[in-house]
N, C-alpha and C positions, 0 to 999 in steps of 0.2 A: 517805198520800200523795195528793196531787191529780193534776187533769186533765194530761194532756200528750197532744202529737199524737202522738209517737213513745216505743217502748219499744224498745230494743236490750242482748237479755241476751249475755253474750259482750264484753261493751262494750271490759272491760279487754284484751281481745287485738287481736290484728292487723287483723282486715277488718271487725272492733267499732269499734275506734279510729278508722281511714275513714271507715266509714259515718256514726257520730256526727260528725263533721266537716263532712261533706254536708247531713244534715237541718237543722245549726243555721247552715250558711254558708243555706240555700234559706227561713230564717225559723222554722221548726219548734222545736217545747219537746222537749225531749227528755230520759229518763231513759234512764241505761245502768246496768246491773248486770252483775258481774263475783264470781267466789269469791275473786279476787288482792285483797288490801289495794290502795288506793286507790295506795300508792307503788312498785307492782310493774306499772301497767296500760300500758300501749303508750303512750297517747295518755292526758291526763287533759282534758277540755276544758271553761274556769271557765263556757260559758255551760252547760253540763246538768247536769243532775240526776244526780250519780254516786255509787253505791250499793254496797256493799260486801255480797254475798249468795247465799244457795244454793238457786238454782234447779230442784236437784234434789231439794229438800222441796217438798211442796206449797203447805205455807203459805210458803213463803217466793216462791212462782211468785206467789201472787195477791197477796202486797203490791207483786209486780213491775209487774203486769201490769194493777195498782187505775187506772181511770181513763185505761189509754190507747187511741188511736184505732186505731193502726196499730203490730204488734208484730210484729220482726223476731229471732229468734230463731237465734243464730249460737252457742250457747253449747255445747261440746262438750270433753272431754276429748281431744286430739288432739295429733298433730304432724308429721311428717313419715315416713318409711318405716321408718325408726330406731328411731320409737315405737311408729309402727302394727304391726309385724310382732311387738313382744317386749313387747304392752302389754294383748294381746289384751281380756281380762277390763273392764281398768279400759274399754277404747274401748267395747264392748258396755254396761258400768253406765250411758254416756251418755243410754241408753234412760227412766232416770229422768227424767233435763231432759226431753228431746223430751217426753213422756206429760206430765207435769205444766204443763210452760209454755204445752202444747196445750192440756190438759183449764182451767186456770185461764184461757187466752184466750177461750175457748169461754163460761164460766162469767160472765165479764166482759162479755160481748157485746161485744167489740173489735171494729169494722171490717173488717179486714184481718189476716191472718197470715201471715208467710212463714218457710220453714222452709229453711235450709241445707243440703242435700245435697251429695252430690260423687259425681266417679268411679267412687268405689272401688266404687260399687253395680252397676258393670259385670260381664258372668260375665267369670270371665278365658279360656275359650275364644277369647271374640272378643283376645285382647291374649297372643296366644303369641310374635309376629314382631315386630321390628323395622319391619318392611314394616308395620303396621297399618294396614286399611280403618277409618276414621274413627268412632269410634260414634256410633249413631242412638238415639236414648233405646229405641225398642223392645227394642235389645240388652240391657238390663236382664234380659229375662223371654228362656227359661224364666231362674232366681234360681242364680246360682253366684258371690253377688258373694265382693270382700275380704275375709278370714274377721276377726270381729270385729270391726272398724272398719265394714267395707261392708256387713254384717247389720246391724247397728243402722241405719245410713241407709237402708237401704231399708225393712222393717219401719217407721221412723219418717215416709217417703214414704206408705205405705199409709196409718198414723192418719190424715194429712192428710187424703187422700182420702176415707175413710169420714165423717172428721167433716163437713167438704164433701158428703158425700152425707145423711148422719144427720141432720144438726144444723142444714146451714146456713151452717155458719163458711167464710167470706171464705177459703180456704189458698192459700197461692203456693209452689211448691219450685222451684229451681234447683239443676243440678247442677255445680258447684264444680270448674273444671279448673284444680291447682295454680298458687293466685294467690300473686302476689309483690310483691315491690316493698319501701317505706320502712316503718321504724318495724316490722317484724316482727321475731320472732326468730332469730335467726342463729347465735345456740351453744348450748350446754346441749344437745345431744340432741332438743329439738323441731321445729328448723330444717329446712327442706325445702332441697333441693338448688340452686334458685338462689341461697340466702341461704348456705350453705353452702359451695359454690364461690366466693361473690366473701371470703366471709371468709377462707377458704383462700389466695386470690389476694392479697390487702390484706394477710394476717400475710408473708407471702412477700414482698413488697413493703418492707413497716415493716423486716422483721428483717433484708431478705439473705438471706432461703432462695431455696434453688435446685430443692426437687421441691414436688408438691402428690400425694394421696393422693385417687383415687377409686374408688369403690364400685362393684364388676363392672367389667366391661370397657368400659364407656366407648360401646359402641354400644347400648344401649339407648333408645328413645326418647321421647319426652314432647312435649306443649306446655303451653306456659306463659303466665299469665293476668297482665298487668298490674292491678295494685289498683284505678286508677281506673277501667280497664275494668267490671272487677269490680260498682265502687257504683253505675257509670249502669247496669247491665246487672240490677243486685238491682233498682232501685229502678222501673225498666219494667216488668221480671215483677210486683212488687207489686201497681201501679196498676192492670193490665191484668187479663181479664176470663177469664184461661183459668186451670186448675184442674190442666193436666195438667204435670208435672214439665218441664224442659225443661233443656239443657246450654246452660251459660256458661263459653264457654271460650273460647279461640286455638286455630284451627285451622292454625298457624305451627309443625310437626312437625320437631323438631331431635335429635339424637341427645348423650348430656351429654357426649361428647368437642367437639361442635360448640359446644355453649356454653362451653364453657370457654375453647374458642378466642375466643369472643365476649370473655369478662372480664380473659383475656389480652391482646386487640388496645386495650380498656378502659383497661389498668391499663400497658399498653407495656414486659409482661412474657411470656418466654417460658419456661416449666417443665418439668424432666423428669415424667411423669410416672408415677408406682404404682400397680397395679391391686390391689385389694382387693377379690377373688373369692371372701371370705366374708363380707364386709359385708352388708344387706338390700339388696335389689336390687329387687324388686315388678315390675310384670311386664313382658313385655320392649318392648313398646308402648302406646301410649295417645296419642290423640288426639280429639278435639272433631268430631263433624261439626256443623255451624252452621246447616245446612238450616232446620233447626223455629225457633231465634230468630230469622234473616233473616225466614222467612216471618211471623211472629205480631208480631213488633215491630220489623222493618227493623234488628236491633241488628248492630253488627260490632263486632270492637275495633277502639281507632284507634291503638294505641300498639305497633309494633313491638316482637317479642323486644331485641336492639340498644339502642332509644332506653330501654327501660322497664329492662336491666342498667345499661347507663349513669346512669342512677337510682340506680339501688339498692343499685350498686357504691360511687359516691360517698358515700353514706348510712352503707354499713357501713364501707369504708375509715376515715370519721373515727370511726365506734362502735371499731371494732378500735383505731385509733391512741392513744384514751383509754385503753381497759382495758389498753394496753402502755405507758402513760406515756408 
């Protein structure tokens, strides 16, 4: 393979797909790799270089990683609460990617590295209440994150940093508060809860049903990250000159009975709704303190809860409208 500015593994999913989009809309070469065959990927974009491959073998990280500048590393076995909770094992083997795409960007002498993290690295003491005080990345430590999903991310935050200390290597990590929006997945069990509620609301819609089915009782809370928020918010931690992990998120805390009411006012439908109090539920708060990105790189999102369903809703309504004929 030859030179290119940017490598993006993960390419073929969700916030893979984005990103690739950004670097070749801003002029940038770019190679994405993916394990998904080429007709399975989110987004397939004819200017890059797209790659069908497994990043959790080594050789296969340094043919990734041959020749690029800046390597963006999103590639994880993952899904939504569904997956994470009853997948434990496979989320933890993602520890292969992380170490190998590390140790071969490192090996390459790339520029830059940025590594994917998320939430789930939070201990869940701080996330018992509805009420949630916002987390501050310090809340990480003492370490009681997500079991299986959230150990891997955090363990795989530390490589970063040692090799940033060891070696030298350029690392950038952000931590990932449940982004959403177009072109993600919405069924099969991988889909996170806004992609999930609007398809619920769209089939309800298409067919004439009159309930929708959610998962706990409905006060539970969250915020939620618009996709484009998401790519300017990766692409600022990248360039920028700090080392230390930092949360990319909305700090726009709703509870998922409130969104729903959101995709409902959306879709100019109103649902009985079902509580399913033995579904995964993950923990009963979570929120974004914004503090450390405002301060290090002036970053906000600019894309309201609202405007960014209203998206996304429309996106999946006509995804859902096809796979019903």
């Amino acid at each position: 393979m030859g030179s290119v500015d940017a490598v993006v593994t993960g390419a073929g999913g969700f916030i893979g797909g984005h990103l690739v989009a950004a670097l070749l809309a801003q002029g940038n070469s770019v190679r994405g790799l993916d394990t998904k065959p080429l007709d399975e990927w989110c987004q397939l974009h004819p200017g890059a270089e797209s790659v069908q491959g497994d990043v959790s073998l080594l050789a296969d990280a340094r043919a990734a990683v041959e020749g690029a500048g800046v390597v963006y590393n999103l590639a994880a076995d993952m899904g939504g609460m569904g997956f994470i909770e009853n997948n434990k094992a496979a989320c933890m083997l993602s520890v292969l990617t992380s170490t190998h795409v590390l140790q071969a960007a490192n090996d390459a002498g790339v520029e830059r590295y940025f590594y994917s993290s998320s939430a789930c690295v939070y201990a869940a003491e701080h996330q018992t209440s509805p009420d949630v005080v916002p987390l501050r990345e310090s809340d990480a430590y003492p370490a009681m994150p997500e079991d299986g999903y959230g150990w891997e991310k955090l363990f795989s935050e530390r490589m970063c940093r040692h090799f940033y200390e060891d070696y030298g290597l350029q690392t950038r990590v952000a931590r990932y508060h449940n982004v959403y929006g177009e072109f993600g997945t919405w069924d099969g069990g991988r889909e996170k809860a806004p992609a999930a509620i609007c398809r619920k609301v769209a089939m309800a819609v298409i067919t004439g049903g009159t309930t929708i089915s959610i998962w706990g009782d409905g006060k539970q809370t969250r915020s939620f990250t618009y996709i484009d928020d998401c790519v300017h918010g990766t692409q600022l931690i990248t360039d920028a000159d700090d080392p230390n992990p930092v949360n990319l998120g909305s700090d726009e805390l709703v509870t998922i009975n409130q969104m729903v009411d959101i995709v409902e006012g959306i879709a100019g439908i109103t649902l009985d709704r079902q509580y399913d109090l033995s579904a995964p539920q993950g923990v009963r708060g979570r929120s974004s303190d914004n503090t450390e990105i405002e301060r290090r790189y002036g970053w906000a999102p600019s894309t309201t809860l609202t405007d960014g369903l209203e998206r996304t809703y429309r996106w999946i309504f006509d995804e859902v409208k096809k796979s019903v004929g």
